[in-house]
C-alpha positions as CSV (number, residue, x, y, z in Angstrom):
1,X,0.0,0.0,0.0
2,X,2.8,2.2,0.9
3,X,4.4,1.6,-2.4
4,X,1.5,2.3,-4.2
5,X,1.2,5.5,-2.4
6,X,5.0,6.7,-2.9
7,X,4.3,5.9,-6.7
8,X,1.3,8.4,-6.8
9,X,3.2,10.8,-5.9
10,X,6.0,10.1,-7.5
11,X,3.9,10.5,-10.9
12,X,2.3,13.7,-9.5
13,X,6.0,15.2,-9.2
14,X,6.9,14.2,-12.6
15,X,3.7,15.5,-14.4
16,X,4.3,18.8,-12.2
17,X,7.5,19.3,-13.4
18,X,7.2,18.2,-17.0
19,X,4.1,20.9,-17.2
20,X,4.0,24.2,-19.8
21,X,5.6,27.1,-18.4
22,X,3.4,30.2,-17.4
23,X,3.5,32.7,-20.0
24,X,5.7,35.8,-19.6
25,X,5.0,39.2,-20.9
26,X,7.0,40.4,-23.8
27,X,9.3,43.6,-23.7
28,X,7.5,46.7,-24.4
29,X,8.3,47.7,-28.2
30,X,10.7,50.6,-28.5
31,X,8.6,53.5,-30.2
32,X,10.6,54.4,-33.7
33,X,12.2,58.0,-34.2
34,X,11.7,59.4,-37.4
35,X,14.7,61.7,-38.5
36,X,13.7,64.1,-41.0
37,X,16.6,65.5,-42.8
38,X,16.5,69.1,-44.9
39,X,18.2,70.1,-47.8
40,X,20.1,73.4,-46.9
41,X,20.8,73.7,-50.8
42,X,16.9,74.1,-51.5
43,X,15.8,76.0,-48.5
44,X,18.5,78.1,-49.4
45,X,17.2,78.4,-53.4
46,X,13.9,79.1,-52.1
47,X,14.5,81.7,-49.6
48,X,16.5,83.8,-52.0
49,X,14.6,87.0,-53.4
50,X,13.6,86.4,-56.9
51,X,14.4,89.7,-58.7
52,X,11.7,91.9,-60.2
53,X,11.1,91.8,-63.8
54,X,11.9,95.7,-65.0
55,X,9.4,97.7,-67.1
56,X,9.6,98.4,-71.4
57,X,12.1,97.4,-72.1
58,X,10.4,98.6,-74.6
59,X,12.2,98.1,-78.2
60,X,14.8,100.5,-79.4
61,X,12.3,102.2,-81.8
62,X,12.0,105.5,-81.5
63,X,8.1,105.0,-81.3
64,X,8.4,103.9,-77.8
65,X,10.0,106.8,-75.8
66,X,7.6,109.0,-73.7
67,X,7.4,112.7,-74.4
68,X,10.0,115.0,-73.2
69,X,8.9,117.8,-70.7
70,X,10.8,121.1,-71.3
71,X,13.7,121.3,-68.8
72,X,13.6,117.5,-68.1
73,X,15.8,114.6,-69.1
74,X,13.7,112.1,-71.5
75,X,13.9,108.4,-70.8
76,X,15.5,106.2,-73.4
77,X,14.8,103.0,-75.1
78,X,17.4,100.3,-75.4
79,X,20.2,100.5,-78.7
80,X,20.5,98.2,-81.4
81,X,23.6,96.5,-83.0
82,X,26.7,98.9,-84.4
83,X,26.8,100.5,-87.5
84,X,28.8,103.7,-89.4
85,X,27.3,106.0,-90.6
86,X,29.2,109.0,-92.9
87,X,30.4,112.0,-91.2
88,X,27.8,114.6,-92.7
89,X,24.5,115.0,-91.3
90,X,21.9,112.2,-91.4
91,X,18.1,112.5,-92.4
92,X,15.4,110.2,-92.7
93,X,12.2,112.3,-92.8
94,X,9.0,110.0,-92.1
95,X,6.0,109.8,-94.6
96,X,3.5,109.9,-92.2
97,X,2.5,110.9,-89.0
98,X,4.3,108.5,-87.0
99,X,5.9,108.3,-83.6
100,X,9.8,108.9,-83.8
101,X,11.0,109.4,-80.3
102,X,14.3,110.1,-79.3
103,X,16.2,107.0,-79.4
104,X,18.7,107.0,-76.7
105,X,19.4,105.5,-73.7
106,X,19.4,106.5,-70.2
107,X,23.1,108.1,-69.5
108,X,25.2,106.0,-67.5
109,X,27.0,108.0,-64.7
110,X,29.8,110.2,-65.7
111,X,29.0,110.1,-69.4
112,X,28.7,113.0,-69.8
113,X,31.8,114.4,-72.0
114,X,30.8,117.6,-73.4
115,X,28.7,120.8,-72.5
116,X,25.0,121.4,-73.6
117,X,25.4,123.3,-76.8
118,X,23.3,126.7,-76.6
119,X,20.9,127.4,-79.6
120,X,21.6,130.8,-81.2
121,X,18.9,131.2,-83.6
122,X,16.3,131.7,-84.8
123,X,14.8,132.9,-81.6
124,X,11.7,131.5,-79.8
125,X,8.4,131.5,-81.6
126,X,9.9,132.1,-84.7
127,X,7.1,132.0,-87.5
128,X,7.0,129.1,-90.4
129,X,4.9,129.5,-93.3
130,X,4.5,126.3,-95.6
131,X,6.4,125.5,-97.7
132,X,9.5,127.6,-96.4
133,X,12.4,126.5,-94.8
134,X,13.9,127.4,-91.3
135,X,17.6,127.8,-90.6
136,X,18.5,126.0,-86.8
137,X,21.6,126.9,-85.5
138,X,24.0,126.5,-82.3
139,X,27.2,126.5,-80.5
140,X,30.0,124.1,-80.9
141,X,30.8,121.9,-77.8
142,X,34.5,121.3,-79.4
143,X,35.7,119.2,-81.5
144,X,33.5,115.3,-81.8
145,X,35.0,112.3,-82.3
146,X,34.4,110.1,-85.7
147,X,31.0,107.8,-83.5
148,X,29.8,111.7,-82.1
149,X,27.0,114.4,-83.1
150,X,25.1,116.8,-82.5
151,X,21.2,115.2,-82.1
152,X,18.8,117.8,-83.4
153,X,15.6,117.0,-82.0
154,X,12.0,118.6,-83.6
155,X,8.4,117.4,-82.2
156,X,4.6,119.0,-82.3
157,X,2.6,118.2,-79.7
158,X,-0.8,118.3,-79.3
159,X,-2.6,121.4,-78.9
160,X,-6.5,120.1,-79.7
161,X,-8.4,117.1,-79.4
162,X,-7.5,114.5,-81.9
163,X,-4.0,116.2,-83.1
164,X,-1.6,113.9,-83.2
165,X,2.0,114.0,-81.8
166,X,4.9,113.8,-84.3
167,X,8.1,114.5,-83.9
168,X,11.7,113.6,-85.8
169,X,15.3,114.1,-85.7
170,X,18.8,114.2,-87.6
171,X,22.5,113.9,-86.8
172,X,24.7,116.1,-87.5
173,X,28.0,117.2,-87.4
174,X,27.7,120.5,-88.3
175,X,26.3,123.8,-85.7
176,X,23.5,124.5,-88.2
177,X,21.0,122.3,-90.1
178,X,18.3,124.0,-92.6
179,X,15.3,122.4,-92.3
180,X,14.0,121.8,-95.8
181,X,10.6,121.4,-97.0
182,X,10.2,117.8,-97.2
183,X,11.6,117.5,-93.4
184,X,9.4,119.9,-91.9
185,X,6.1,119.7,-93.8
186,X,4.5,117.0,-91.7
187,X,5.4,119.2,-88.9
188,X,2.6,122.0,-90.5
189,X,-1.1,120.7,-88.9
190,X,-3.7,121.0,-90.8
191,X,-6.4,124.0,-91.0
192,X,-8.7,122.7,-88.4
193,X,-6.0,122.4,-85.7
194,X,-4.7,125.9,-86.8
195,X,-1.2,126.9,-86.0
196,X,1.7,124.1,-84.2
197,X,3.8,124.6,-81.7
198,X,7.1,123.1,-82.7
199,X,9.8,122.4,-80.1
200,X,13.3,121.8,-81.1
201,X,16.5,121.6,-78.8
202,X,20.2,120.2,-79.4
203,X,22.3,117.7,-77.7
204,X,25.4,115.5,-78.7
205,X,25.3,111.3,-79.1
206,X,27.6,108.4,-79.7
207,X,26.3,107.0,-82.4
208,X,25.7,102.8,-81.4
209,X,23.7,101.9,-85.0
210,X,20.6,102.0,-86.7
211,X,16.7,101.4,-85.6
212,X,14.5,98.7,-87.6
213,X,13.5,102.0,-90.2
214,X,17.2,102.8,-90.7
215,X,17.7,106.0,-88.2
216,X,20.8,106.6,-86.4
217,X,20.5,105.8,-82.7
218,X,22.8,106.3,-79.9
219,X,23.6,107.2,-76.5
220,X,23.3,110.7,-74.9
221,X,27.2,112.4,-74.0
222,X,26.2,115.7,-73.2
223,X,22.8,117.3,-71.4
224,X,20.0,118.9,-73.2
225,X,20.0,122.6,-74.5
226,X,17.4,124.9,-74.0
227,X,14.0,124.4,-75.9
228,X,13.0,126.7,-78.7
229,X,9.2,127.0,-80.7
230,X,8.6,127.4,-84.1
231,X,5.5,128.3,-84.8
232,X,4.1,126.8,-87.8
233,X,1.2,128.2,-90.3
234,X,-1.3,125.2,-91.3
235,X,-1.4,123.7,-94.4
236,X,-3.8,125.3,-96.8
């Protein structure tokens, strides 16, 4: 009986120890980092001021140059590619009543290499009938080198409703230039505008080439002179 019993328990040991271990809780999981890494190239690309895109420009036809105020400097358009022109003066007169601004650029600092000439006649207001021709004259600045002359610069501008502006221009070497007929009939307005008011003043270019019609172009080296009127009978 007693071995019986000492079996028993025997058996009851062994099935104890033989047995499934009690479960164990796992590690808590480690919670992930998340690195984020930024580009100092492209923070630095984006952060930079973009510059601002500039006006007109317009093109470097005379047609695009606002008008000149008297006693003011008139902004310029931008020049073309080089070309010669001879060493007499140069005239394009236009056949219609078009736009031809002064086609200069703005003046870089220190540019400026010669005096304003000063006009010396005719004097202000001086009256035009048509078909005559005016005499302009003015002082020399000295002597000009082979690219330089004297801009001569002629415009109307509007005096009624519906008149349109026009205005043109030669270079020159010379102190005078006689206006002829065909230059300085599409100055005269017609009857129903009555008499113009044409303003003309000197100043001295480089020349840097030619505009898209064939006019000289070129950059201012001296200031303005004064303004002078003609004043111009209609056409009959």
């Amino acid at each position: 009986m007693k071995q019986i019993l000492a079996l028993i328990l025997s058996l009851a040991f062994l099935a104890g120890c033989g047995g499934t271990p009690a479960a164990t809780e796992p590690p808590p999981t480690q919670t992930p980092w998340i690195v984020v890494v930024t580009s100092t190239a492209a923070l630095q690309e984006t952060s930079e001021v973009q510059p601002t895109a500039s006006a007109v420009q317009p093109t470097a036809t005379p047609r695009a140059t606002a008008t000149r105020a008297p006693g003011t400097a008139t902004p310029n358009p931008t020049q073309e590619a080089m070309s010669s022109l001879p060493a007499t003066s140069v005239v394009t007169p236009g056949p219609t009543l078009e736009i031809n601004r002064v086609p200069t650029e703005i003046p870089l600092p220190g540019t400026m290499l010669y005096p304003p000439p000063t006009l010396l006649g005719p004097t202000d207001r001086q009256p035009v009938s048509w078909r005559t021709t005016v005499l302009l004259q003015w002082t020399s600045v000295g002597e000009l080198g082979e690219d330089e002359y004297y801009h001569l610069h002629l415009e109307r501008r509007p005096s009624t409703p519906g008149q349109e502006w026009y205005g043109d221009y030669v270079f020159t070497k010379e102190t005078q230039f006689r206006v002829e007929v065909p230059f300085l009939a599409p100055f005269h307005p017609s009857a129903e505008h009555g008499d113009a008011t044409v303003y003309w003043w000197v100043w001295v270019v480089r020349q840097t080439g030619q505009d898209e019609n064939g006019k000289p172009i070129g950059v201012d080296i001296s200031p303005y002179s004064e303004e002078r009127t003609l004043i111009l009978d209609p056409k009959p």
